[in-house]
Every structure is written in structure tokens, then in C-alpha cells.
C-alpha positions in Angstrom: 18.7 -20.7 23.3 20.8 -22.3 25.7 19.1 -25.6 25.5 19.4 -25.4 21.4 23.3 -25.1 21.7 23.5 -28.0 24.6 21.8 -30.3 21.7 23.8 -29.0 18.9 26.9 -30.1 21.2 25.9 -33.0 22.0 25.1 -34.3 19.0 28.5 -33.4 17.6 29.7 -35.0 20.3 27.8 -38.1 19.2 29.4 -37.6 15.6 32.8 -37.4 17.1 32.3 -40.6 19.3 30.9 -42.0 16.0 34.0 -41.2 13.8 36.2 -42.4 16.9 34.6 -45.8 17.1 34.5 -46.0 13.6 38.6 -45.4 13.0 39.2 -47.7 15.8 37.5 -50.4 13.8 39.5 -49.7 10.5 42.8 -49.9 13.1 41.5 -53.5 14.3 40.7 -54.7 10.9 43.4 -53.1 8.8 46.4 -52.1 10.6 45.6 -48.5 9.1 44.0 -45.6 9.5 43.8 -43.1 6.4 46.0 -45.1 4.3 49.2 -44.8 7.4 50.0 -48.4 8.4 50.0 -48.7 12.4 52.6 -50.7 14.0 51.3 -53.6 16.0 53.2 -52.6 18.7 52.7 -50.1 21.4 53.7 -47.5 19.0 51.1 -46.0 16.2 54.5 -44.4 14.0 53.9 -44.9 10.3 56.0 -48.0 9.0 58.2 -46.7 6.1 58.1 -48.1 2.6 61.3 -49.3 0.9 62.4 -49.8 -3.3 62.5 -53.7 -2.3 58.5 -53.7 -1.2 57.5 -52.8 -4.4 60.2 -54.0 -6.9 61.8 -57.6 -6.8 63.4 -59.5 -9.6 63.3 -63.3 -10.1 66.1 -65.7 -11.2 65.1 -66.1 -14.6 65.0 -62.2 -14.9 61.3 -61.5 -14.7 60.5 -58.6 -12.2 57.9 -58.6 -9.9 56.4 -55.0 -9.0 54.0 -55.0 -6.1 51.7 -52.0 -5.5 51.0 -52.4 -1.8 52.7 -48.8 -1.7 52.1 -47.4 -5.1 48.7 -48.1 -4.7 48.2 -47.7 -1.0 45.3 -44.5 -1.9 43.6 -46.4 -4.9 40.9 -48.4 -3.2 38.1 -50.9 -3.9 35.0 -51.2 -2.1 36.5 -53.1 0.9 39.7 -51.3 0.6 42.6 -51.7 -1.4 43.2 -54.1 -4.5 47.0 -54.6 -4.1 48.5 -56.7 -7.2 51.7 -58.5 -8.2 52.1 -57.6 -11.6 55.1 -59.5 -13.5 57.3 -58.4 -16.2 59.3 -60.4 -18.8 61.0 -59.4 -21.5 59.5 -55.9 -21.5 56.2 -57.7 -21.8 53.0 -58.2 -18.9 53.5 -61.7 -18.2 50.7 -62.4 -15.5 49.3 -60.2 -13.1 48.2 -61.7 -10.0 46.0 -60.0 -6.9 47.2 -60.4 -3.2 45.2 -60.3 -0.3 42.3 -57.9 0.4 38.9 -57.1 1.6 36.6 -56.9 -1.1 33.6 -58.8 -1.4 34.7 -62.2 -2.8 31.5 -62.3 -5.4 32.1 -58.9 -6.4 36.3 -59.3 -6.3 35.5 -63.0 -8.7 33.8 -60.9 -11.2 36.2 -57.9 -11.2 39.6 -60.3 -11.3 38.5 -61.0 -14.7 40.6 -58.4 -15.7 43.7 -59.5 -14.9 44.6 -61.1 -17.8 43.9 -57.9 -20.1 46.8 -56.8 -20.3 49.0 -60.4 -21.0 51.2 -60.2 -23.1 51.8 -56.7 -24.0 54.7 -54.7 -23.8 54.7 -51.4 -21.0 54.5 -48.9 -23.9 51.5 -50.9 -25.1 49.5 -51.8 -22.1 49.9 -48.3 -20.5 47.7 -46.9 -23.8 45.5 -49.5 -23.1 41.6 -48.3 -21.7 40.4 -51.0 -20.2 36.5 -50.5 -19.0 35.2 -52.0 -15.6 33.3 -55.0 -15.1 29.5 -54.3 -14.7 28.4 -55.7 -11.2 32.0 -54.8 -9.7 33.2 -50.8 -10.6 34.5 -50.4 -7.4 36.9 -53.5 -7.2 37.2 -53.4 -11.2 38.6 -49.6 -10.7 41.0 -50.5 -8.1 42.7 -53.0 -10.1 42.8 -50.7 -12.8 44.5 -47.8 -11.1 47.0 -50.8 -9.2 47.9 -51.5 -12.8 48.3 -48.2 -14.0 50.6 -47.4 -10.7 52.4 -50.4 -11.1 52.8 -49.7 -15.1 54.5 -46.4 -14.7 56.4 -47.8 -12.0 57.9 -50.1 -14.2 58.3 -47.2 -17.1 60.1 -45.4 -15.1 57.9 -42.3 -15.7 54.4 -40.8 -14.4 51.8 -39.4 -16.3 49.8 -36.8 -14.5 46.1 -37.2 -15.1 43.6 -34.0 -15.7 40.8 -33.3 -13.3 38.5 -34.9 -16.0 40.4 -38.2 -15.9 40.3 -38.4 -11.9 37.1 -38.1 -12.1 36.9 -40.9 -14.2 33.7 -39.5 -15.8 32.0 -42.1 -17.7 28.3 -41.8 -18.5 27.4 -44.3 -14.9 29.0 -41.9 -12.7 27.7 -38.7 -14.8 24.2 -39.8 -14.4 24.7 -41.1 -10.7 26.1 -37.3 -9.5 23.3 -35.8 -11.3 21.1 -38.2 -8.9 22.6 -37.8 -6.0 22.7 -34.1 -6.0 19.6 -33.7 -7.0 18.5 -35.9 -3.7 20.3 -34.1 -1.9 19.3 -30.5 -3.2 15.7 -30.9 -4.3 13.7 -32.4 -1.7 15.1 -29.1 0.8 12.5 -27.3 -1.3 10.2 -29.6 -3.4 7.5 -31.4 -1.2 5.4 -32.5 -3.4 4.0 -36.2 -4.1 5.3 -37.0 -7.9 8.5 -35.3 -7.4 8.9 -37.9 -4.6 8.2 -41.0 -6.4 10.2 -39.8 -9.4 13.1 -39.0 -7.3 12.8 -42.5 -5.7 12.6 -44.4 -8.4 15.6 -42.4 -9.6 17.6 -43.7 -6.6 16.6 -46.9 -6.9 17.2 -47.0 -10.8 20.1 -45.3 -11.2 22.0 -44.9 -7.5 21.1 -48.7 -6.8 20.7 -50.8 -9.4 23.2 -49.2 -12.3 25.9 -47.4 -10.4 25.7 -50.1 -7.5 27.0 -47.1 -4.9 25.3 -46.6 -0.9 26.7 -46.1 2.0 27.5 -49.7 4.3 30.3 -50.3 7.1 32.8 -52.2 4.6 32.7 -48.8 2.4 32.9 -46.4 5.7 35.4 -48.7 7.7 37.5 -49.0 4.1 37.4 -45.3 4.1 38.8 -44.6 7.2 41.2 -47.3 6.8 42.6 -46.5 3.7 41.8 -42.8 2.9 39.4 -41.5 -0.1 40.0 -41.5 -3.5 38.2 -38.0 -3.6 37.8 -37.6 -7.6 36.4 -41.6 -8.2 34.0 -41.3 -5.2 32.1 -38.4 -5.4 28.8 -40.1 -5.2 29.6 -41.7 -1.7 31.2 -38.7 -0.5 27.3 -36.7 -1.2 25.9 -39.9 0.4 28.3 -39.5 3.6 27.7 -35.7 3.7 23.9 -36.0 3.6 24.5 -38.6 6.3 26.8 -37.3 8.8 26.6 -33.6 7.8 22.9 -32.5 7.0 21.5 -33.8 10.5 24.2 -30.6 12.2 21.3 -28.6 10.4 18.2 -30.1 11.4 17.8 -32.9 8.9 18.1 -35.9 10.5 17.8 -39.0 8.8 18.0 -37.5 5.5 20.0 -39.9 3.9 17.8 -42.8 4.8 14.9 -40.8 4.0 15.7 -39.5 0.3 19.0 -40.9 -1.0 19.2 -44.2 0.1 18.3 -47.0 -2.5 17.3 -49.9 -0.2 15.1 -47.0 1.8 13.6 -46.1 -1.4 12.8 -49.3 -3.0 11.1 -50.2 0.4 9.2 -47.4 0.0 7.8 -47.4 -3.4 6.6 -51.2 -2.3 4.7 -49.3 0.3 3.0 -47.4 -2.3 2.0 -50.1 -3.9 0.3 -51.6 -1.8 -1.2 -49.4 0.3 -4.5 -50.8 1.2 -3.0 -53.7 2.9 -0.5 -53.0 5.5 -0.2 -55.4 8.5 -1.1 -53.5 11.6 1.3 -53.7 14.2 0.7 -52.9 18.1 3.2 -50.4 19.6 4.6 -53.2 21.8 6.0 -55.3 18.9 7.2 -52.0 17.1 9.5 -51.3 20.2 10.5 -55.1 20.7 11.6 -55.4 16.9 13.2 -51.5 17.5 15.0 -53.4 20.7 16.1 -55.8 19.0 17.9 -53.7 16.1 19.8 -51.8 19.0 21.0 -55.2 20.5 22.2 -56.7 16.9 24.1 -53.3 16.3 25.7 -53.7 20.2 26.5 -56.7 19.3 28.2 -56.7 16.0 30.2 -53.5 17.2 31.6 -55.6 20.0 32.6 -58.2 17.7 34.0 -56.1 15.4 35.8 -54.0 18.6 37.4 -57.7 19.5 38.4 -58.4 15.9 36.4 -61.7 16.3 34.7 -61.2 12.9 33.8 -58.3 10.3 32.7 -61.0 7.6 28.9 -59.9 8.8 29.5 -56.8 6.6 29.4 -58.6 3.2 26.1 -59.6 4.2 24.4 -56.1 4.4 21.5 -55.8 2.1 22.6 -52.8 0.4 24.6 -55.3 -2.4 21.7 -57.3 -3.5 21.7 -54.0 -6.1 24.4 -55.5 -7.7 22.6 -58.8 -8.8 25.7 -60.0 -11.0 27.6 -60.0 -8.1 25.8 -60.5 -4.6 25.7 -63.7 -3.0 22.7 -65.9 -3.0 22.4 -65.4 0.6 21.5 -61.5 0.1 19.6 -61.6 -2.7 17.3 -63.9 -0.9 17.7 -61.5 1.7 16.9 -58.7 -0.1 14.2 -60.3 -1.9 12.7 -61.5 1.6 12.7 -57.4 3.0 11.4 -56.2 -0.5 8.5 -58.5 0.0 7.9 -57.5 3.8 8.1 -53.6 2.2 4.5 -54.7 0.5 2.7 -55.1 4.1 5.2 -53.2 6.7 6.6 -49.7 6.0 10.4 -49.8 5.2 11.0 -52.8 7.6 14.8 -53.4 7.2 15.5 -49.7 7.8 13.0 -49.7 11.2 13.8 -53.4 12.4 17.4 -54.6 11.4 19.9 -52.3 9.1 22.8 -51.3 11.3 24.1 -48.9 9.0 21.1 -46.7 9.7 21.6 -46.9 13.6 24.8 -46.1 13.3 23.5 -42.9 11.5 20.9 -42.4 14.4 24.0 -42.9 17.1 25.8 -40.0 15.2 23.1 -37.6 15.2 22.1 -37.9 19.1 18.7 -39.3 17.9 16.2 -41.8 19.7 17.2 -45.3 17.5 
């Protein structure tokens, strides 16, 4: 009993050591942690927010209305999507982004937007439902909710939303929470073969390739550094849960093991193919193992010394999003999905840091 509860504690301790490491690294990228700006300084007090950051007014009468505060909670996939949107004559004149984290491919795709609402008046472009770009719903919903924050800004007036409209509910994210929670609920008590495969392909169809929505570091540092939008991200926050929570109860690795998409794609190309696996010898397991733990030391560190995070739009997980993802990894993707054929789930075993990270919270042998 006693060695039971010295392994529960430590591997909360792991999890707290885990979270700590993480928030530290949304501090050196961001400045912030859970959406409160940190001073540069010595001192962490939260930097206070003035009329003059978010409103300014040109010469020729146009106003400029910047939602670096309004929408400080609305975030992309990176983080948030602050914009300059500019007013003239009661009418959108432009509406411009400012600097932020997202991916560029997938930000390029979702700035399209910008220009829906030129043109028209407050009244007009507040009643206007403008859909997301397919290939970019995270960054595309950012810019949408910066608008709509900077909109009633403008109008002088607020319009609270019903739980329905948080949520945002459109038939994606209704079919990707009916996924997810089924991952996450189902397998607990259905072991058998088909159900396995059907719920696989499920997370690959539906979790990967349509909703475009897994768990990487830009979405858990861009979290931490900028606080959840609970009611647009329920799908993430099952996938966190299932990640960080489920292994307190004896279910390591679940995540990896029935939710995520990469993970499942690997392994239906395992099924496939199952006659012709490459053997490997124990020795090269362990050396390729090795070698995962030194890439994820490493990129920690140089993350920790804010040398570079730019590795983190390079994590396989977007080559889901094929409108959007670089040609870097797609070929990327396409070169693991082709490995998955011959060597069971290689990026997960080999490379993916994401899913040591996971094995470094829950006390486990990576």
C-alpha cells in the first residue's frame, strides 16, 4: 500500500514539474502566463491596460481600435490574433492583424478574412456571421471573436452570448465532441478488435483530418500563455484531460493510445500491412528510444534559453491540415506514414516530443 501511494506521489510530482516547466516556457516566449502580462523586470505584477491601448484616433478622423486587451482571452492556435481594425465614417475601413504566433501557413489562409467586413457600417458588420476558413478554425476564430470585441468596442455596447453561441456549435465541432468523448469513454469498457479500428479511423477522419484539433506544444504553451477559451475548445480540453489526467488513474498513455490522430493513422498502416514488418533488434529499439529523449532535452533547453520555439510549427501533428501545412511536414508526415507500413507507430516510439512530454508527466519509463 505504501509503495502504491509513494508512486501516485510521485508521479503527481512529475505532473506538477511538467506544468511548472511548461508555464515557464509560455513566460519566455510570451511575456504571459494565463493571459496576465509579466513585466520584464524583476517584478511578475500584471501590467495594467489603459483607454489609449485600445482606442486611438488619426488626423483625418479615422479611429483605430486595437484588441490586444479586448481580446487578450480570444486565442488562435499559437495564441492570440490581436488586430487593428479601422473606422471611418461609421464604416470598417481595413482591418489589419498585428503580431502573433500562429502558424504562418495556417495564419495566410485564415487572414483572408480580413477584408469581410470592408466597407460596412458597425450596425451592419456586427450582424454579420462570417464562417471560418477550412484548413485554419483555430486562427480563423480568433480573428473572428478580435472583430467582434473590437466591434462592440467601437458600438459602445456588448452583447452577451448564450452558452450555445460560446460553444460555437457548428456541425465540425458537434461531430468532433461526439468523437473525442467517445475515445475517451468507450475504449474503458469495449476491447474488442472492430470497435478499435472503427474508433481509429474515427480519430483519424474526423479528429484529424476535418476538425484539424490534437494536442502539440504551440497549442499547450499558447494555453498556458494566454488562458483557455473553455466553450471553443472543448475537444482539446478532453484531449489534455485524457493526457494529463487519466494516467492519475492507471491509464497511462491513453491519449497516445486511443485519441490521438497521428497515433491512430500509424496504426491502421500497421494493420495493413501486417505481414511485413521490419524486424528490429532490441539494441536499435533503445538507441532510436535514446535518441528521442536527447531531441526532447534538447529542444526544452532551447526553448528554456528563448533561443528558438520555431521547431514547434514543424510537429507532425499539422500535416492533418493539408490546405494549410507546410511542404516541409507534409513530406514529413508522408515520410512517418510510410515508415507506419513496416515499423509499428514509429514517430510516436522514435521522435514525437509531445508524447515524451506526456511520459515525463506521468513518472513513466520514456
Amino acid at each position: 500500500m505504501i509503495n502504491i501511494k509513494n508512486k501516485k506521489m510521485a508521479q503527481v510530482l512529475s505532473l506538477f514539474a511538467c506544468f511548472i516547466i511548461m508555464g515557464t516556457l509560455a513566460v519566455v516566449r510570451d511575456r504571459r502566463l494565463f493571459g496576465m502580462q509579466m513585466r520584464s523586470q524583476a517584478s511578475n505584477v500584471v501590467q495594467c491596460s489603459t483607454v489609449a491601448d485600445t482606442l486611438q484616433r488619426l488626423p483625418d478622423g479615422t479611429l483605430v481600435i486595437r484588441t490586444v486587451q479586448l481580446g487578450k482571452n480570444i486565442t488562435g492556435y499559437g495564441g492570440p490574433v490581436p488586430l487593428k481594425i479601422y473606422v471611418k465614417d461609421k464604416k470598417v475601413a481595413k482591418i489589419v492583424a498585428e503580431k502573433n504566433h500562429e502558424t504562418p501557413e495556417f495564419f495566410h489562409e485564415a487572414s483572408r478574412l480580413l477584408a469581410a467586413w470592408n466597407g460596412k457600417t458597425i450596425a451592419e458588420a456586427q450582424q454579420m456571421k462570417v464562417d471560418a476558413v477550412s484548413g485554419a478554425t483555430f486562427s480563423s476564430k480568433a480573428i473572428i471573436g478580435n472583430v467582434e470585441q473590437g466591434l462592440a468596442f467601437a458600438a459602445k455596447s456588448t452583447c452577451e452570448k448564450s452558452i450555445w453561441e460560446k460553444m460555437d456549435l457548428d456541425i465540425k465541432t458537434a461531430f468532433g465532441l461526439i468523437v473525442v468523448l467517445m475515445a475517451a469513454i468507450l475504449p474503458l469498457f469495449i476491447h474488442q478488435k472492430n470497435y478499435r479500428t472503427l474508433q481509429l479511423v474515427l480519430n483519424v477522419a474526423v479528429l484529424g483530418f476535418w476538425c484539424g484539433t490534437f494536442i502539440s506544444y504551440a497549442l499547450m504553451v499558447g494555453y498556458l500563455a494566454n488562458g483557455v477559451n473553455v466553450w471553443a475548445s472543448l475537444i482539446p480540453i478532453m484531449m489534455l484531460v485524457t493526457a494529463f489526467i487519466y494516467p492519475l488513474f492507471g491509464k497511462k498513455n491513453y491519449y497516445c493510445t486511443n485519441i490521438c490522430p497521428c497515433g491512430s493513422l500509424q496504426e491502421l498502416a500497421g494493420k495493413i500491412n501486417k505481414r511485413h514488418h521490419w524486424r528490429m533488434s532490441t539494441e536499435v529499439a533503445q538507441a532510436l528510444s535514446r535518441f528521442r529523449e536527447i531531441l526532447w532535452a534538447v529542444l526544452l533547453m532551447l526553448m528554456l534559453l528563448d533561443v528558438t520555439f520555431k521547431w514547434m510549427d514543424y510537429e507532425v501533428f499539422s500535416a492533418f491540415i493539408i490546405q494549410s501545412a507546410s511542404w516541409s511536414v507534409l513530406v514529413l508526415g508522408i515520410v512517418f506514414l510510410l515508415l507506419s507500413f513496416f515499423v509499428p507507430r514509429p514517430y510516436c516510439r522514435f521522435l514525437c516530443p509531445t508524447g515524451t512530454l506526456f511520459k515525463v508527466a506521468q513518472n513513466s519509463k520514456l
